[in-house]
C-alpha positions in Angstrom: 6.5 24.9 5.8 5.7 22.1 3.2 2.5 22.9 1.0 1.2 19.3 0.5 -2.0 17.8 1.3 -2.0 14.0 2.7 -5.4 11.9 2.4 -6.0 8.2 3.7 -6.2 7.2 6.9 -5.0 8.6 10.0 -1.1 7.5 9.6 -1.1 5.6 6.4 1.1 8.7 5.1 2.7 9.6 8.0 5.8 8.2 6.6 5.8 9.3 3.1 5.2 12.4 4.3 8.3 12.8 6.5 10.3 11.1 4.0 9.7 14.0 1.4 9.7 17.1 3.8 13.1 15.5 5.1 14.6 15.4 1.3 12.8 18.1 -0.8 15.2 20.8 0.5 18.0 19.3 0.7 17.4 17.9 -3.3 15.7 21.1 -4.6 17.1 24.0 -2.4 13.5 25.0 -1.6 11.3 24.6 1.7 8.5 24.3 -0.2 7.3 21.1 -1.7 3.9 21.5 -3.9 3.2 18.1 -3.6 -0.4 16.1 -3.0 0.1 13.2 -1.4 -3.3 10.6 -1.4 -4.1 6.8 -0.4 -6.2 5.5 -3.0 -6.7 1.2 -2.9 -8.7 1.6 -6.6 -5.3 2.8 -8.1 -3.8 -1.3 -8.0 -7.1 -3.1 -9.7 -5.1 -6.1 -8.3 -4.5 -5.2 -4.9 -0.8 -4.9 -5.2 1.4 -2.1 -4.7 0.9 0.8 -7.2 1.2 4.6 -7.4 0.8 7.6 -10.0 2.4 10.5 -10.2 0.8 13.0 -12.1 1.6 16.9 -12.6 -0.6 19.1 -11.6 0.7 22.4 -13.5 1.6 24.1 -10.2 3.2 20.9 -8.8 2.5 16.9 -8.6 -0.1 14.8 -7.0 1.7 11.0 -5.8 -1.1 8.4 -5.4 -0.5 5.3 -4.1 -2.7 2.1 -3.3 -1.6 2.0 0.2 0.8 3.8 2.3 3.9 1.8 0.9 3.4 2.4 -2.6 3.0 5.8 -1.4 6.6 6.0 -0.4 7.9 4.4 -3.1 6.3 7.1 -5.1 7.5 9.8 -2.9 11.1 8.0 -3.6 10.5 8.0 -7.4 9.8 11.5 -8.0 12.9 12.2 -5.3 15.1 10.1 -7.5 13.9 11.4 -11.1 13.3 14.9 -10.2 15.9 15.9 -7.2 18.6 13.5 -8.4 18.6 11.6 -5.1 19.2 8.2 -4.8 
C-alpha cells in the first residue's frame, strides 16, 4: 500500500503515480512511499512545464503544473533520493 495523495483531474496523475509506486520499493526497500502528489497550473506563471518538491517533515509533496511535469518531478526525487536513474 503506497500512502500518497494525488489531486488534479481525473487521470492527469495516473501516470506519475504508477511510475513512483513501481520504483519506490525497488529504490528504497520500503512499500511505503509518503509522498503527495498535486496538479497545480499556477506553479509555471508561464505556462510551461514546472514542479516543486518540497518536504513535508514526514515525507514530500511533488507539485507539478500539469501531469508531465508531474512525472518529471516524480523522476527527480527518484533519481536524487533513491539513486535511480
Amino acid at each position: 500500500m503506497l500512502a500518497f495523495a494525488a489531486f488534479g483531474q481525473a487521470g492527469e496523475c495516473d501516470v506519475a503515480k504508477a511510475e513512483l509506486a513501481k520504483y519506490w520499493q525497488t529504490v528504497t526497500g520500503r512499500a511505503e512511499a509518503p509522498v503527495e502528489l498535486a496538479v497545480e497550473p499556477s506553479v509555471s506563471a508561464s505556462g510551461n512545464d514546472a514542479y516543486t518538491i518540497v518536504s513535508t517533515g514526514t515525507g514530500a509533496k511533488i507539485t507539478g503544473s500539469n501531469g508531465r511535469s508531474l512525472l518529471y518531478g516524480v523522476y527527480d526525487l527518484l533519481e536524487r533520493r533513491g539513486g535511480c536513474g
